[in-house]
N, C-alpha and C positions, 0 to 999 in steps of 0.2 A: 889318538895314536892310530896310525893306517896298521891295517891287518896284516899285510907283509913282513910289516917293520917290527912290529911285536914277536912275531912268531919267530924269526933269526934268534929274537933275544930270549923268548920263555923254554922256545924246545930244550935249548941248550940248560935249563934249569933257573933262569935269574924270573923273578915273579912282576918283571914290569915295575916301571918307571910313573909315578903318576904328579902330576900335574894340579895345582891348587885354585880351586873354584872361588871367583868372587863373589863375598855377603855382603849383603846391604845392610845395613845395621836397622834393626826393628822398630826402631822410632820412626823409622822412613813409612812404615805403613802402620802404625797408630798404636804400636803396642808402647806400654812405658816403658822404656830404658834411658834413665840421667847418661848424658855424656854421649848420647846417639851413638849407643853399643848394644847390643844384646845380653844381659844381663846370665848368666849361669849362677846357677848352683850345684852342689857335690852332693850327691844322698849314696854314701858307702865307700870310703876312704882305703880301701885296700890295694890287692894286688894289681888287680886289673885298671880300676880305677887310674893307679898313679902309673904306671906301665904303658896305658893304651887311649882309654878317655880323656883323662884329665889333658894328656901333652896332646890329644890331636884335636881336640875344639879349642887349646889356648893357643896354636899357633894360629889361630885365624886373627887379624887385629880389629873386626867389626866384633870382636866379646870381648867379654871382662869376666871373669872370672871371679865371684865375688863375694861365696858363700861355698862353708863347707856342712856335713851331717855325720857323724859317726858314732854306735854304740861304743867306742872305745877312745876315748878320750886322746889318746897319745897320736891313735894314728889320725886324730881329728888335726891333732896341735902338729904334724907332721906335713900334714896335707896343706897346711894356711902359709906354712913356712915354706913348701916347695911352689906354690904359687907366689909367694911375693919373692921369691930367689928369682923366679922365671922374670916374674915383671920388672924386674930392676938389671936381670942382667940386658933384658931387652932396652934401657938404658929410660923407663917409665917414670921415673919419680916415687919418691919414699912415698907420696900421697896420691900415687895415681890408682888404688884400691885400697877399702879397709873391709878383708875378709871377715865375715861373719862366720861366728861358728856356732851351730846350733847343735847340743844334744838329742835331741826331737824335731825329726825332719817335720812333722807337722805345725811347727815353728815357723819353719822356713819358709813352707807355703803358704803363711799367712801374710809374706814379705811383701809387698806388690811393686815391688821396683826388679823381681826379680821375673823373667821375663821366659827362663826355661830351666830345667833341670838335669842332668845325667841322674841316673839309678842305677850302680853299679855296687849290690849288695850280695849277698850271697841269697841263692835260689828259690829261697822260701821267704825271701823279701821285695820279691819281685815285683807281683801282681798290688798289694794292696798301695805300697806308697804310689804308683805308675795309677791306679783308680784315682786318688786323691791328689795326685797332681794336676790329672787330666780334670776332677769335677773344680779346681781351683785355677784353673783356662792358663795352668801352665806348658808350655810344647815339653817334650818326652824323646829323653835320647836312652832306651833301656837294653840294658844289656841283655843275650840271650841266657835259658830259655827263658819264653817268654810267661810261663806259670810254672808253679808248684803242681796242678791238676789243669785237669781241662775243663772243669767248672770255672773254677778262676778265670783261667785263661778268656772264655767264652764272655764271662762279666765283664772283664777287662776292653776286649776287643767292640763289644754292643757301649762302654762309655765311651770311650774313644769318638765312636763313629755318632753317638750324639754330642760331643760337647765341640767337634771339629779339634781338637788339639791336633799337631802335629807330634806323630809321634816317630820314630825310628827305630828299628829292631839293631841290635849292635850284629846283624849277618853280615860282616864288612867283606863275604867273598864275593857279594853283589857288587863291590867295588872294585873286586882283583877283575881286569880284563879277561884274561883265560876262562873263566869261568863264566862268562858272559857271550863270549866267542863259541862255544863250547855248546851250550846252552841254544845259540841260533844257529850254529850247523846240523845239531841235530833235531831241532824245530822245523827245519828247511828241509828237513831228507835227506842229507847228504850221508849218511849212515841205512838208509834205503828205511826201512819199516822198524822202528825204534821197538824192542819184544822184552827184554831186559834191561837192567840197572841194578850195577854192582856197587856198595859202598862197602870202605874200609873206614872203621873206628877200633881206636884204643880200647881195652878193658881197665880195671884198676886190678891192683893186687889187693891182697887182705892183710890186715894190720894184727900187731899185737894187742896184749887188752891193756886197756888206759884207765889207772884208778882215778879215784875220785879227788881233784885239788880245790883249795880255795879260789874263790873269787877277785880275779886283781880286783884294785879300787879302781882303777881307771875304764872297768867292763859295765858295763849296763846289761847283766845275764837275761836278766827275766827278759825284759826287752827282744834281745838278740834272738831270744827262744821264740819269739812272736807267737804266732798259730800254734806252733808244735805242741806235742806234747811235752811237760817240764821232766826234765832231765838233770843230772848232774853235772858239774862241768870239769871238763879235764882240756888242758891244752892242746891233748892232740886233735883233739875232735873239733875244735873251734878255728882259731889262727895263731899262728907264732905272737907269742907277746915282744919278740925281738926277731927283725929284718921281715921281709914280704912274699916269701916262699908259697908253694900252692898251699893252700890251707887243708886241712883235716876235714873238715865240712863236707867240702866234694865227692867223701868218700863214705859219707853216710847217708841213707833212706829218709831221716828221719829230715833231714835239707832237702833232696833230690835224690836225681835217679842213676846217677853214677854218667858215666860217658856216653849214655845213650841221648841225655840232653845236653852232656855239659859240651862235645863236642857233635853229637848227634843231628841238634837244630841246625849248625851250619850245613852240613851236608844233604840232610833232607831238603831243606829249602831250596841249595842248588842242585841238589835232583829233580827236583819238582818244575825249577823255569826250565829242566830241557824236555822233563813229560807232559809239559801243559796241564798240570794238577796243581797249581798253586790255590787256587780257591776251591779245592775238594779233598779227599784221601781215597787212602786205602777201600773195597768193599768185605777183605778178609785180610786177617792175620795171625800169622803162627810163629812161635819162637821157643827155643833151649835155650838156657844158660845155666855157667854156674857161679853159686852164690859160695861165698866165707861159712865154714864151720863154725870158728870162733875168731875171735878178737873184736876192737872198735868199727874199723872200715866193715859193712857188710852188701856195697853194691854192687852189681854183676863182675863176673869174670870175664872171662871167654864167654862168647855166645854167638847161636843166630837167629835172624829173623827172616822171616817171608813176608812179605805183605804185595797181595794184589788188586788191579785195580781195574775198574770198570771199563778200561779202554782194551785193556788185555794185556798191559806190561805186568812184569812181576821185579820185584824191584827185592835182592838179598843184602843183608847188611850183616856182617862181622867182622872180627879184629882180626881175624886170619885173612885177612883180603888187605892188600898195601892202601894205605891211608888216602882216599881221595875217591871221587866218583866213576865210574866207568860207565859210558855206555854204549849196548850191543846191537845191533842194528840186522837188518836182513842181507846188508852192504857191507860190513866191516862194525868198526867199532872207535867211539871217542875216551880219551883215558884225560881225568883233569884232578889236580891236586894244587895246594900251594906252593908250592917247590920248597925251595928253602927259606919261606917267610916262616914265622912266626909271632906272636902276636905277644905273647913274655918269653925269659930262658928257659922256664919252666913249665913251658908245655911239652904236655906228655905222649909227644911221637917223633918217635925215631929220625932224623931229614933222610937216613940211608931205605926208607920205604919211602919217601914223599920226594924225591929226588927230581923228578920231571913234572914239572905246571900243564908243562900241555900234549899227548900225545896219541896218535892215531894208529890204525890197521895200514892207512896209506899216508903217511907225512903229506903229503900234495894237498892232500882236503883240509889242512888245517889254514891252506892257505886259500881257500877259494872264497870268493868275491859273490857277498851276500849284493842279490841285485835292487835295482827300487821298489819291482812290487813284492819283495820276499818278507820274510816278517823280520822287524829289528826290534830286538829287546830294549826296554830303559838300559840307559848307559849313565853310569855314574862314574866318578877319578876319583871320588873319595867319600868315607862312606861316611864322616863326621861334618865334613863340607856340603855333602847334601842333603844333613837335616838342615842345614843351617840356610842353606839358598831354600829349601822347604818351608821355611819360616818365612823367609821374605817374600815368597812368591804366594805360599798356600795350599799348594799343589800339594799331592802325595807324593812321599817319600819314595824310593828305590825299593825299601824294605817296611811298607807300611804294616801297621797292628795287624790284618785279617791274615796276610799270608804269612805273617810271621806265629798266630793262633794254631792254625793251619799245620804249619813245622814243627810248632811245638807236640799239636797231638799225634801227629807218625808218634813221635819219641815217645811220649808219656801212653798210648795202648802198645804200643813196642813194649817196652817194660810191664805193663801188666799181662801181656802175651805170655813174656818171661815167669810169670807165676802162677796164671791159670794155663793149663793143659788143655792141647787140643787145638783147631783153626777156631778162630774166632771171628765171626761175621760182624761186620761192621757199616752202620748207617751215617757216611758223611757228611749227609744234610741234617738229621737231628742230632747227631755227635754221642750218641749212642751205641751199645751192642744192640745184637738183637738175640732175647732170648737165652740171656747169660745174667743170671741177677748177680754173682760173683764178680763178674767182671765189672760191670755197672755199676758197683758198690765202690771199685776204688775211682770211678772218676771225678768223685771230691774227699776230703779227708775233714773228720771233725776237726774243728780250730777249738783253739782255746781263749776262753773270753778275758779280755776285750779283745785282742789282737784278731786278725783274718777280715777277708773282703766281705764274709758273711754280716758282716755290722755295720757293712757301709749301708747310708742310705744314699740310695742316686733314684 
C-alpha cells in the first residue's frame, strides 16, 4: 500500500486495509503434509485462540486445520466443531478433514503429519509446550507474551534458534502498517534526535474474593495449574465454564503479570523497531504501581515505569498515558496506536483513548517518502500469513523468537521493578541485574514437578 494512500485513510482513524499473502503449501519444500496443505494444530482452545488464530491461519487455503488441544474438554469439542462449521460452510466436503482432539498437547506432537502448531494458552503455558514443539521440528505460531519469566523465555529462544523451527510471536502490530511507517520515520530522523518514548497501557482493576468450587469434569485442573504453584479452583480465577469472555487468569500473578505483558509485549516491541533496541534492552529501570489489598485479581493497577537505555532514550510507560506509542524527537514528535482495531470485543481499552492509528507534531511527515538508501523495515500485510509464507521460504519471520524474548523481558523486569524499590541496573547482554540478588531471584520461579521448561531435556 503506497504511503500517501494509507495515511488519507489511517489519520482519519480506519487501521488499514490489508491484503492476503500467498502460501505454498509445505509439502512443496519437504515437510509432510497429506493433501499438499500445511497441516495445523490448536494447543489452547479459548478466547483468543477462536477470536483471532484459529480464523486467521484457516482463511488461508494452503492449511488445514486438523487437530485440536485443550485442558477443558468442552472448549476442545467447541473448537473441532467451529472448524468443520468453517470447512464446510467453505463448501469442503464432510470428509475434507477429520479433526483430532487431543487432551495432551504432547500427543499431538508426537502426530507427524502435523506439520505446525498455534499455542494460544494462557501465560504460563506458553514457554514449555513452544520448547516441545520446537525440539519435535514442529513451526510455532505463539501467542504473546512470550514466557512466564525470563529464564524461560531465554531457554525458549536458544531452542528455537537450534532446532531452526519457524516460529512467530503473535505481535500482529508488526503487521498493522502504521506502526511500521511509524517505526521508519522515526529510524530515518524525521523527528530529528529520537530522546523519549511514551507508552500508554491499560491496568486491571481488583476483584472480589472467590471461594473455593469444585472441579468441572470436563477441566484437567492439575494440568492447567502446570508449573505454578497448586491452588484451589474457583471460576473466576480460571475461564468462564460458559461463553468466551476475558478470563480471570489474566488478572492473577500466579499466570502472569497483569497488562504489563498481557498488552505490554505489544507495545514494547513496537517501541523498540522505532529505537533500534530490538536485540538489546533497557541498562536501568524504575517503577510504582499499585497493587489489590484484597480480593482474587492481585496484578498491578495504575502504575509507572522508566526504563533507560544505552543510546540515551528514556522510554515511560503508564496507563495514564492514551493507549498507544509515542515518540519525541529533538524535531517534533510521532503518536501511533491501533485505532479502532481490536483484536476480540473484550479487550480492555477504551477506542475513545486509541482513536487515531497514526499522528504527528507536523501531519506533512507522516507523509514523507522513505528514499532508497534510507532504512526500510520488514514489511508484512499479515501477521498469520507471514508465518506461513515463513514456512515456505525459511526465512525469519516479521516477529521472530529473539526480538519477541527481547519484549518480553522490558515487561517481565518492568514488573519486578514494580516490586523491588529503587532504579534497578540492568545487564542486556547477560539478562541479568547487577548487584540486586532480590531482583535476580524473580527472573525464574520454582515450578512444580513434572510440569515447567526446567524438565525439559534439550
Amino acid at each position: 500500500m503506497e504511503r500517501r494512500k494509507f495515511i488519507r485513510n489511517t489519520v482519519a482513524g480506519a487501521a488499514g486495509t490489508f491484503i492476503m499473502p500467498t502460501v505454498v503449501p509445505s509439502s512443496v519444500f519437504g515437510k509432510n503434509a497429506p493433501s499438499n496443505k500445511i497441516n495445523v494444530g490448536v494447543i489452547g482452545c479459548g478466547r483468543i485462540g477462536r477470536s483471532w488464530d484459529m480464523p486467521g491461519v484457516m482463511k488461508f487455503d494452503t492449511v488445514r486445520m486438523v487437530a485440536v488441544s485443550d485442558l477443558d474438554s468442552n472448549r476442545m469439542s467447541d473448537a473441532k466443531k467451529m472448524i468443520k462449521k468453517y470447512y464446510d460452510k467453505k463448501g469442503k466436503g464432510k470428509n475434507y478433514v477429520d479433526v483430532k482432539e487431543y487432551g495432551d498437547y504432547k500427543e499431538m506432537l508426537l502426530n507427524k503429519e502435523i506439520d505446525a502448531v498455534i499455542i494460544t494458552t494462557p501465560d504460563h503455558w506458553h514457554a514449555q509446550p513452544a520448547i516441545e514443539a520446537a525440539l519435535a521440528s514442529k513451526d510455532i505460531y505463539l501467542e504473546k507474551p512470550t514466557s512466564l519469566t525470563v529464564a524461560e523465555g531465554r531457554k525458549l529462544s536458544n531452542v528455537v534458534k537450534k532446532t531452526g523451527v519457524i516460529l512467530q510471536m503473535g505481535t500482529q502490530q508488526r503487521s498493522m502498517p502504521q506502526f511500521r511507517i511509524a517505526a521508519e520515520l522515526v529510524r530515518n530522523g524525521r523527528i530529528g534526535k529520537l530522546h523519549t518514548v511514551k507508552i500508554g497501557l491499560p491496568g486491571d482493576p481488583s476483584g472480589p474474593e472467590a471461594g473455593e468450587m469444585p472441579v468441572p469434569s470436563n477441566m484437567n485442573y492439575d494440568m492447567w495449574l502446570g508449573s505454578t504453584t497448586e491452588t484451589y479452583y474457583t471460576e473466576m480465577g480460571v475461564h468462564p465454564q460458559k461463553g468466551y469472555s476475558r478470563p480471570g487468569w489474566l488478572r492473577r500473578e500466579q499466570f502472569g503479570s497483569g497488562m504489563i505483558t498481557g498488552w505490554g509485549q505489544h507495545h514494547f516491541d513496537s517501541a523498540a523497531w522505532g529505537m533500534d533496541t530490538e536485540l538489546t534492552g533497557p541498562v536501568a529501570v524504575e517503577a510504582v504501581a499499585q497493587f489489590p489489598n484484597s480480593g482474587l485479581w492481585d496484578v498491578h493497577m495504575d502504575f509507572m515505569v522508566k526504563a533507560e537505555y544505552a543510546n540515551g532514550i528514556t522510554m515511560l510507560t503508564s496507563n495514564g498515558y492514551t493507549n498507544g506509542v509515542r515518540y519525541e524527537g529533538t524535531d517534533g514528535w510521532i503518536f501511533v496506536s491501533r485505532g479502532s482495531y481490536s483484536a476480540t470485543a473484550s479487550d480492555p481499552v477504551s477506542m475513545d483513548k486509541s482513536s487515531k492509528a497514526l499522528n504527528a507534531s507536523d501531519p506533512d511527515m507522516l507523509s514523507s517518502v522513505i528514499g532508497e538508501n534510507e532504512i526500510h523495515l520488514y514489511k508484512s500485510i499479515d501477521q498469520h500469513g507471514n508465518w506461513l509464507d515463513c514456512i515456505k521460504t525459511r526465512k525469519q519471520p516479521i516477529s521472530p523468537i529473539e526480538k519477541g524474548q527481547r519484549a518480553c523481558t522490558v515487561c517481565l523486569i518492568s514488573h519486578i521493578a514494580m516490586k523491588v524499590s529503587g532504579k534497578l541496573a540492568w545487564n542486556p547482554g547477560k539478562e541479568r541485574f547487577i548487584n540486586n540478588d532480590r531482583a535476580n531471584s524473580m527472573l525464574s520461579r520454582t515450578q512444580r514437578f513434572p510440569y515447567g521448561t526446567d524438565y525439559i531435556k534439550v
